[in-house]
C-alpha positions in Angstrom: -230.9 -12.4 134.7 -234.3 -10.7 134.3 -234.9 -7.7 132.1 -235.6 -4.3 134.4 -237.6 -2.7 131.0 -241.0 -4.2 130.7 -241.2 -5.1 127.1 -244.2 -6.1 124.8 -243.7 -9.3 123.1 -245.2 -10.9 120.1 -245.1 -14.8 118.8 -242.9 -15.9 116.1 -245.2 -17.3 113.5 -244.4 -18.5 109.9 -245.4 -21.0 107.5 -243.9 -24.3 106.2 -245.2 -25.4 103.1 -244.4 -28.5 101.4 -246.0 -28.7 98.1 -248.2 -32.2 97.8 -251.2 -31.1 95.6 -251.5 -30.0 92.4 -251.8 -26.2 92.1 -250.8 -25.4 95.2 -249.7 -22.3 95.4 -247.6 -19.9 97.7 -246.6 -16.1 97.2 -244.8 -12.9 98.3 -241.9 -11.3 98.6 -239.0 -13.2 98.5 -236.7 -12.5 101.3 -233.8 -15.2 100.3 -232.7 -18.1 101.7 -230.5 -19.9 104.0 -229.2 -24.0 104.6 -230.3 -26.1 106.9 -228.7 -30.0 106.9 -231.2 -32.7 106.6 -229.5 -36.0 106.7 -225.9 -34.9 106.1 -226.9 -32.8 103.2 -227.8 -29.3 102.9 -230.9 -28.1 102.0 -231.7 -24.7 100.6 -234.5 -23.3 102.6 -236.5 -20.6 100.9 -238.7 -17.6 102.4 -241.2 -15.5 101.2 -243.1 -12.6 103.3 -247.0 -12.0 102.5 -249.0 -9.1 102.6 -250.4 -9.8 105.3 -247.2 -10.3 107.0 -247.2 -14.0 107.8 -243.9 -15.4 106.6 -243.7 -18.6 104.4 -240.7 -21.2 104.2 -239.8 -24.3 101.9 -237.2 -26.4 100.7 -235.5 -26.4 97.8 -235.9 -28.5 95.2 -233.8 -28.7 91.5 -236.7 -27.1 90.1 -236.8 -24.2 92.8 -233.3 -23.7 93.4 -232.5 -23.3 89.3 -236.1 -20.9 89.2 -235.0 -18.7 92.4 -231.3 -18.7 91.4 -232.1 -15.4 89.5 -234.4 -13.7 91.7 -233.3 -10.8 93.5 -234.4 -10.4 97.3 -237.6 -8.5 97.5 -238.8 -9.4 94.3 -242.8 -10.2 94.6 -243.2 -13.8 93.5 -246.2 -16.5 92.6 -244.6 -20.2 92.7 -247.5 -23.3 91.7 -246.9 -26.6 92.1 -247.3 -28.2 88.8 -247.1 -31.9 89.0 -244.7 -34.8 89.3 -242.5 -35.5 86.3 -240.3 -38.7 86.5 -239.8 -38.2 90.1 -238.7 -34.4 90.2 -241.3 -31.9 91.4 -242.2 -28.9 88.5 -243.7 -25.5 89.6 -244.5 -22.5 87.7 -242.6 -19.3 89.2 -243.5 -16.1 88.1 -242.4 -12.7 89.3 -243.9 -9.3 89.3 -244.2 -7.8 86.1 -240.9 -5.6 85.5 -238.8 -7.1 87.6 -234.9 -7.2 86.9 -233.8 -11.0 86.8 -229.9 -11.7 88.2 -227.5 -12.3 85.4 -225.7 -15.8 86.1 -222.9 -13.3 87.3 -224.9 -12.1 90.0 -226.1 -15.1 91.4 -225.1 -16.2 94.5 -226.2 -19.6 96.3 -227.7 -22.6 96.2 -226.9 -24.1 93.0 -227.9 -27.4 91.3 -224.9 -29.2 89.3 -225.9 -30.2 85.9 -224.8 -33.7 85.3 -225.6 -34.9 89.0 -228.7 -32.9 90.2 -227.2 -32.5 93.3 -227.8 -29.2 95.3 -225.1 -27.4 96.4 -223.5 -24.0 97.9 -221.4 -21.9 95.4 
């Protein structure tokens, strides 16, 4: 059925990022996340608006997910890929000077389970 009300219309864009090289580097404002299933499991998917309005996304990792865990939604943050240690990716995250981390309390999903590593939804 076709829309009597001309309307202007505008092209979804955003980002995926994937973190290969060393000191790459993504920021914004973090805007949460959702799951998506990849292979069976699900997979944290993270976004983050710039200022320039261009949305980025990326996937969780242990590092990430335990990092984000206690950032609140529109939090301004700076997340570097540091490196490959014994097969898990590290990253620096950094948030905007004066801004109120979530107490364990307050956070709400993904989660990582300590003895397995496994990602999960609380």
């Amino acid at each position: 059925m076709a829309n009597s009300t001309q309307r202007e219309m505008s092209p979804i864009t955003g980002d995926f990022i994937t973190f290969k090289d060393d000191g790459q580097m993504a920021e914004g404002t973090f805007q949460g996340s959702t799951f998506i299933e990849i292979k069976e499991r699900a997979v944290p998917k993270y976004f983050l608006l710039q200022d320039d309005g261009a949305q980025i996304s990326f996937l969780g990792t242990i590092r990430l997910v335990e990092a984000l865990a206690r950032v609140p939604q529109g939090a301004y943050v700076q997340i570097t890929y540091t490196g490959l240690v014994s097969g898990i990716k590290e990253f620096s995250v950094l948030v905007e000077k004066g801004t109120a981390l979530l107490e364990p309390s307050q956070m709400g999903s993904p989660k990582v389970d300590g003895s397995t590593g496994e990602i999960f939804r609380a």
